[in-house]
C-alpha positions in Angstrom: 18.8 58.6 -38.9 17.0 60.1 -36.2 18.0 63.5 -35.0 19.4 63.9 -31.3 16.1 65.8 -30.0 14.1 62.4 -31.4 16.6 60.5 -29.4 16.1 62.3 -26.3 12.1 63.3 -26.5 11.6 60.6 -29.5 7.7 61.0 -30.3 7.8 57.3 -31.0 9.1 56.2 -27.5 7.5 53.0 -26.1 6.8 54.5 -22.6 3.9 57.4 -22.9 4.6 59.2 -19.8 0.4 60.4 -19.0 -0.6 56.6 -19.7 2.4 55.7 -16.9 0.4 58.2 -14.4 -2.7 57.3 -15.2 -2.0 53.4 -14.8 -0.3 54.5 -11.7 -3.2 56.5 -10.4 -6.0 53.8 -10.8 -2.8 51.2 -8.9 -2.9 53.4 -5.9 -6.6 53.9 -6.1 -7.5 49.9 -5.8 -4.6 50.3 -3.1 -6.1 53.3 -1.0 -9.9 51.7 -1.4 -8.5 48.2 0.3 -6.9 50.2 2.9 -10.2 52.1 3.4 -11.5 48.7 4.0 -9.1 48.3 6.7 -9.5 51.3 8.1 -13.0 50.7 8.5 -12.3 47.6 10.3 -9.6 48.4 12.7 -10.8 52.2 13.5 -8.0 52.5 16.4 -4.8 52.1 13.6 -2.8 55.6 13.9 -1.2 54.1 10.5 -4.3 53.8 8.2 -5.8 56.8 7.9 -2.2 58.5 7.0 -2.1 55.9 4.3 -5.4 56.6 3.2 -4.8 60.5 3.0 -1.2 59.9 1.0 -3.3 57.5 -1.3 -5.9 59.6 -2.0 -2.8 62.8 -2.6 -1.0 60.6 -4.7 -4.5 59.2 -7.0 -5.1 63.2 -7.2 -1.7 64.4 -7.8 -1.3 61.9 -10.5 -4.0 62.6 -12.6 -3.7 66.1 -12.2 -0.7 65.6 -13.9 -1.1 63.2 -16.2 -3.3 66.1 -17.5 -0.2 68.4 -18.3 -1.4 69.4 -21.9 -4.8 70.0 -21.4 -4.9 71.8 -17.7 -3.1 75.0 -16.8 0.5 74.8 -15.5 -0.5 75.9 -11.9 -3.4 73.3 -11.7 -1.2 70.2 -12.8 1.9 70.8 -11.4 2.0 73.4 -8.9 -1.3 71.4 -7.4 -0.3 68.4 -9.0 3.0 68.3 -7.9 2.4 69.7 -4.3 0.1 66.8 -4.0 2.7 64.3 -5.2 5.2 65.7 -2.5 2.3 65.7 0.6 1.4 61.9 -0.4 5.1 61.3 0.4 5.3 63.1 3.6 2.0 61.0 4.5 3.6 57.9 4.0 6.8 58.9 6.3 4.6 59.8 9.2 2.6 56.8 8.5 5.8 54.8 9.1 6.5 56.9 12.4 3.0 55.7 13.5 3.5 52.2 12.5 6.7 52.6 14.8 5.1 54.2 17.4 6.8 57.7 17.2 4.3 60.7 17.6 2.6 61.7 14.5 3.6 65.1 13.1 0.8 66.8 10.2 3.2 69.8 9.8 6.2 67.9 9.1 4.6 65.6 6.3 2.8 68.9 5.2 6.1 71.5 5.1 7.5 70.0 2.2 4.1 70.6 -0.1 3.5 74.3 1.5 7.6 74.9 0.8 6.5 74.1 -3.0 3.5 76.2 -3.1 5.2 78.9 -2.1 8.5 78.2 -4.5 6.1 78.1 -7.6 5.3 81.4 -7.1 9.1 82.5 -7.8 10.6 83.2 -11.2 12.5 80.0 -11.5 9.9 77.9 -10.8 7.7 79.5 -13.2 9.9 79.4 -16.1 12.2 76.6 -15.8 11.3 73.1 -15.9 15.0 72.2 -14.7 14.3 74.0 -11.4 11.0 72.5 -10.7 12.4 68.9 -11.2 15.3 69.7 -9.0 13.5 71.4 -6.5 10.7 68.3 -6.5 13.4 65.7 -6.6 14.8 66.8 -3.3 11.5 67.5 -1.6 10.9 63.7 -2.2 14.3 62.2 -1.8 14.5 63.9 1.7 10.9 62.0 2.6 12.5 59.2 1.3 15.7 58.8 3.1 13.4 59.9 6.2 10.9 56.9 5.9 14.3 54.5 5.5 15.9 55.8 8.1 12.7 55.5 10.6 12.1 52.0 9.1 15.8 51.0 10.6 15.8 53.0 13.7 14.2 49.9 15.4 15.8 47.2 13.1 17.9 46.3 16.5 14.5 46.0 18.8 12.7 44.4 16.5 14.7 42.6 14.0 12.3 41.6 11.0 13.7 40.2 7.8 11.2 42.1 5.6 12.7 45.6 7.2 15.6 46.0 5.2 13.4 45.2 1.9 11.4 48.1 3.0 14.3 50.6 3.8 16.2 49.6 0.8 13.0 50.4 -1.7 12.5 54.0 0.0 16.5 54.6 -0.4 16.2 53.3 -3.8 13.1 55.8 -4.8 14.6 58.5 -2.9 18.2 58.2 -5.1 15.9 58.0 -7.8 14.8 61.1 -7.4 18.1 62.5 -6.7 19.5 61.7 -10.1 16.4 63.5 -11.2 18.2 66.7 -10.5 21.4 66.2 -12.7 19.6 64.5 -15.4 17.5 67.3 -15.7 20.1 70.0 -16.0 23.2 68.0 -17.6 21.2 65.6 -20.2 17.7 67.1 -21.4 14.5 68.8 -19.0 11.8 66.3 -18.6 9.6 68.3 -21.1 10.4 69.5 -24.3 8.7 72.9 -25.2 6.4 71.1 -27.6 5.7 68.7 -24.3 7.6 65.4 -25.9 8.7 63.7 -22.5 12.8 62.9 -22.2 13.1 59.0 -22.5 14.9 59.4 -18.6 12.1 60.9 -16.9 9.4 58.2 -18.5 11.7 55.2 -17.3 12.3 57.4 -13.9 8.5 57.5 -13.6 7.9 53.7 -14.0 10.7 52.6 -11.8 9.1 55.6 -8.8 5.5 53.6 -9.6 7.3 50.3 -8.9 8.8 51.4 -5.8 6.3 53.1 -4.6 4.3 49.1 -4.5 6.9 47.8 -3.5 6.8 50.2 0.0 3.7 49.7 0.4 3.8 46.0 -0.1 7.1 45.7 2.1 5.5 47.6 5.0 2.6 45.6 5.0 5.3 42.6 5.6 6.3 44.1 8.2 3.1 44.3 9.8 2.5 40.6 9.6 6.2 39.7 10.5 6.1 42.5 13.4 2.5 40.5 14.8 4.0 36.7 14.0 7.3 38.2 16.0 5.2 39.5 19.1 3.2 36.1 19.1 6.9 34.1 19.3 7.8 36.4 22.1 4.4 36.1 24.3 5.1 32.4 23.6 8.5 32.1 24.5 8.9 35.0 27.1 7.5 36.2 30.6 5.2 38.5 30.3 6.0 40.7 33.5 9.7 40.1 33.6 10.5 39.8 29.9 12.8 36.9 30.8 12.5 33.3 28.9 10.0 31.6 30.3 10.2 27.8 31.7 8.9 26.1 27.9 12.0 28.5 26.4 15.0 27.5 29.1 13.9 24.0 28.5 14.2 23.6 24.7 17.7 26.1 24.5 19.1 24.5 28.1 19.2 20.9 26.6 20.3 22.2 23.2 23.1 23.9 25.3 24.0 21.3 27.1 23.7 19.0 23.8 26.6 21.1 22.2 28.6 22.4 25.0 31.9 20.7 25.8 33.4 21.6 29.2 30.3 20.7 31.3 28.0 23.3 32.6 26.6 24.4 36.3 23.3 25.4 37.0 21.7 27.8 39.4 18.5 27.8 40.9 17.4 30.8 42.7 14.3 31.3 44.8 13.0 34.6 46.2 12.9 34.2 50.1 9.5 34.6 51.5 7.9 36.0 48.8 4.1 35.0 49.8 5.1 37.2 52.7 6.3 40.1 50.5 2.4 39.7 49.0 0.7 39.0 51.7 2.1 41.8 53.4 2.9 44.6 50.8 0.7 43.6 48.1 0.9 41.8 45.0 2.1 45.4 43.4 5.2 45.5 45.5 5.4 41.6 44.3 6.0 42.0 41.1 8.2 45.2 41.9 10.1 42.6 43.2 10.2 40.1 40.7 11.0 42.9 38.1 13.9 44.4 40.4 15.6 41.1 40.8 15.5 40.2 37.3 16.8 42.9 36.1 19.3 43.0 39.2 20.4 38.9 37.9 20.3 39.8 34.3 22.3 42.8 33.9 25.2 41.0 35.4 24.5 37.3 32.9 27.5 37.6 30.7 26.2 36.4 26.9 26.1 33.0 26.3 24.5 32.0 29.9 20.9 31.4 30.0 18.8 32.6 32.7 14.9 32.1 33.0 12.1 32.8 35.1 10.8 29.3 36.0 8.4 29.2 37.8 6.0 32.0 40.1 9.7 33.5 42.8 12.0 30.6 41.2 14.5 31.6 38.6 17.3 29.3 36.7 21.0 30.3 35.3 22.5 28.0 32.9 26.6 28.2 32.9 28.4 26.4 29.9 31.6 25.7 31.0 31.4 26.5 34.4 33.1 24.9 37.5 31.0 23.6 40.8 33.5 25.9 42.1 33.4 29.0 40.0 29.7 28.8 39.9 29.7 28.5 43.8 31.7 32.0 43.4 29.1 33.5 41.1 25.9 32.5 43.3 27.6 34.2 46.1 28.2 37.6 44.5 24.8 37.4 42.7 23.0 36.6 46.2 24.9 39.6 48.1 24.2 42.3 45.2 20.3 40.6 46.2 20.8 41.4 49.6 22.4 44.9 49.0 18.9 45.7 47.0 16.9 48.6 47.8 13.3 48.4 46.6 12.4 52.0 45.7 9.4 53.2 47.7 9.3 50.7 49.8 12.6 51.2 52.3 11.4 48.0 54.6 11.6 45.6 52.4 14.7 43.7 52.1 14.8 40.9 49.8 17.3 37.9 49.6 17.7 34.5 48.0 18.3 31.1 48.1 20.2 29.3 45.8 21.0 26.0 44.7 23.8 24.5 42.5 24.4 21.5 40.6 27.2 20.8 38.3 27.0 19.0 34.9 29.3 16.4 33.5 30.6 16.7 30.1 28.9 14.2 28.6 25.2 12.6 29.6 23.8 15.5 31.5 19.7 15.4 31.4 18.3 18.5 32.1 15.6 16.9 34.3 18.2 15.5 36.4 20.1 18.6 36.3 17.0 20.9 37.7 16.6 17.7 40.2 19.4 18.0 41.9 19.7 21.4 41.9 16.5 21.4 43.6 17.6 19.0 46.1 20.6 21.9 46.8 18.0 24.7 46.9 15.9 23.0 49.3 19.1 22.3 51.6 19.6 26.2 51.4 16.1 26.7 52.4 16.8 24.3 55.6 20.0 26.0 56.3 18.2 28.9 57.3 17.8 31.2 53.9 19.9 33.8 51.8 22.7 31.5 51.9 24.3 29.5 48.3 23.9 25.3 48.5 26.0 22.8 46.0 24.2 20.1 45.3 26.1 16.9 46.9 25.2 13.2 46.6 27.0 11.8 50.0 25.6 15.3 52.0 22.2 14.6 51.0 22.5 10.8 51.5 23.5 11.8 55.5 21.1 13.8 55.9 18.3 11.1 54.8 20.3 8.8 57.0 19.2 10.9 59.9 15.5 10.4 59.2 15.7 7.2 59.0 15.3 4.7 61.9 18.5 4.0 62.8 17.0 0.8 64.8 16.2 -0.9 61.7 19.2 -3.0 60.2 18.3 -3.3 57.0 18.0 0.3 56.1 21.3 0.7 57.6 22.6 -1.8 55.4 20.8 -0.5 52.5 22.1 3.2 53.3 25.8 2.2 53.3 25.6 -0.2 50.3 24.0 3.7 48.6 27.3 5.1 50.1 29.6 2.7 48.7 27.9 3.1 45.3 27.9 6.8 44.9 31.4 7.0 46.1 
């Protein structure tokens, strides 16, 4: 029957704590040489270089201690260790790069000098319970720190592979946490004849594991974060961050495909915008394009879809929307248009045309939809500008009446049998 210190620091225990470190050590050299290769490709990254300097900690500060027995106590784990805690701090401000925060040596760096100069005290030097508190909360803090900066933009850029990431730093750094009462209430990592406690060996190997899987999930990231950015330049205008024409086409007919209730769409058009150019510049052109978008968008309640289209044209899809409650929201939307100041540029006014056309319930085409309300926004145009146009059949048919030679009997006849037809 084995006695309880065998149980706790058994000599016979499957996991030998210096091969764990050393195995780990030579995993996050092969790691920190590939990312050299990186680095040595792609000079510019902020986010390399941190990882290579927290590899090349960690590599260091885990051989040092795999060396426990053989090297002095100072060497191994007040170097060792102080290492350990600086290759976590590296990794949390890589993360801040990689998320485009501002890069900060002395805060990845305070948590090792805080060590260095806690060894020196009587607790550290002659308890092994204090040390492995006092390192498990250096590194669960970094932890917690590189979750919480790997979320802060989870709502910005939401990425799948994000929480993965978060999850395994909270994981490692609640590892460490239990560090601190397993070292005090159950049995101190070392024995005095240095026997390891079976806790700290499986501790170990589940810190190595996580510590991959970090690495690993933040290089997901990367690729999710560039695949993500080439969606958006594909589906998004590049000046006014709006959905571009290819994007209001494919979710407009899938909207209109599952909407009961109808729909009314708005087309808007900047007036006289090659004027704006030609006479302010193309700057205080796309001053204007960005003020009005954002003017539009801030008051599109969700679920309406609104798109730049085309160079000064603009779109609104409305599910469920009246001809004459759309007429009602053109009209508020072209006077808070009108109301606009451009900043720095007091002279310019800008206003808009637009046109509406309202949708059926059932057999709407999106082509005909635009089409007609096209038709509208060209009336609006005719009627003088900064004015709201509903797209209608018989007003349209009058007005190609007009142009027509009224001398000619058959296109008389032709226009009212149109007439009778549409009415």
């Amino acid at each position: 029957m084995p006695r309880p210190s065998e149980m706790i620091f058994g000599m016979d225990q499957t996991l030998h704590l210096p091969t764990l470190m050393v195995v780990h050590a030579l995993i996050t050299l092969i790691s920190t040489v590939v990312t050299i290769y990186m680095w040595l490709r792609y000079r510019g990254s902020r986010v390399l270089p941190l990882l290579v300097a927290a590899g090349v900690a960690g590599c260091v500060a885990m051989l040092l201690h795999a060396s426990r027995e053989t090297l002095p106590l100072t060497l191994s784990s007040g170097v060792g260790l102080c290492l350990g805690i600086l290759a976590v701090g590296l990794f949390w401000q890589a993360v801040v790069a990689f998320e485009g925060g501002r890069v900060s040596i002395p805060k990845a760096s305070a948590g090792a000098l805080f060590w260095m100069l806690l060894w020196f005290t009587p607790p550290l030097q002659h308890s092994v319970e204090a040390r492995t508190a006092t390192l498990g909360l250096f590194v669960a803090g970094y932890c917690f720190l590189t979750a919480r900066e790997t979320l802060a933009r989870a709502k910005h850029e939401p990425l799948p592979s994000r929480t993965v990431a978060a999850v395994a730093n909270m994981l490692r750094g609640f590892l460490w946490l239990a560090a601190v009462p397993l070292s005090i209430f159950v049995a101190p990592p070392y024995a005095a004849d240095g026997a390891t406690a079976h806790w700290f060996a499986y501790i170990a190997l589940a810190n190595s594991m996580l510590i991959v899987l970090s690495l690993v999930s933040l290089l997901i990231v990367a690729k999710e974060r560039d695949e993500w950015r080439y969606r958006l330049a594909s589906e998004r205008d590049p000046l006014t961050n709006l959905a571009n024409r290819r994007t209001f086409v494919t979710e407009a007919n899938e909207i209109l495909r599952q909407t009961e209730g109808g729909a009314s769409l708005l087309l808007f058009d900047i007036d006289h915008f090659k004027t704006v150019n030609d006479t302010y510049g193309h700057a205080a052109g796309d001053q204007v394009l960005l003020a009005f978008s954002r003017a539009i968008d801030q008051r599109m309640p969700k679920g309406w879809l609104f798109a730049r289209i085309g160079g000064e044209e603009f779109a609104c899809l409305m599910p469920r929307m009246s001809a004459q409650q759309a007429i009602a929201v053109a009209e508020n939307l072209r006077l808070a248009i009108a109301d606009m100041v451009m900043p720095g540029v007091e002279t310019l006014r800008v206003t808009v045309s637009i046109g509406i056309c309202e949708a059926p319930e059932q057999g709407a085409g999106l082509d005909t939809l635009l089409a007609s309300a096209d038709d509208a926004l060209y009336r609006a145009k005719a009627d003088g500008r900064n004015c709201v146009r509903l797209y209608e059949p018989t007003a349209l048919l009058s007005e190609a009446g007009q142009a027509l030679v009224v001398a000619d009997p058959i296109a008389r006849r032709g226009l009212a049998r149109m007439g009778r037809r549409i009415a």
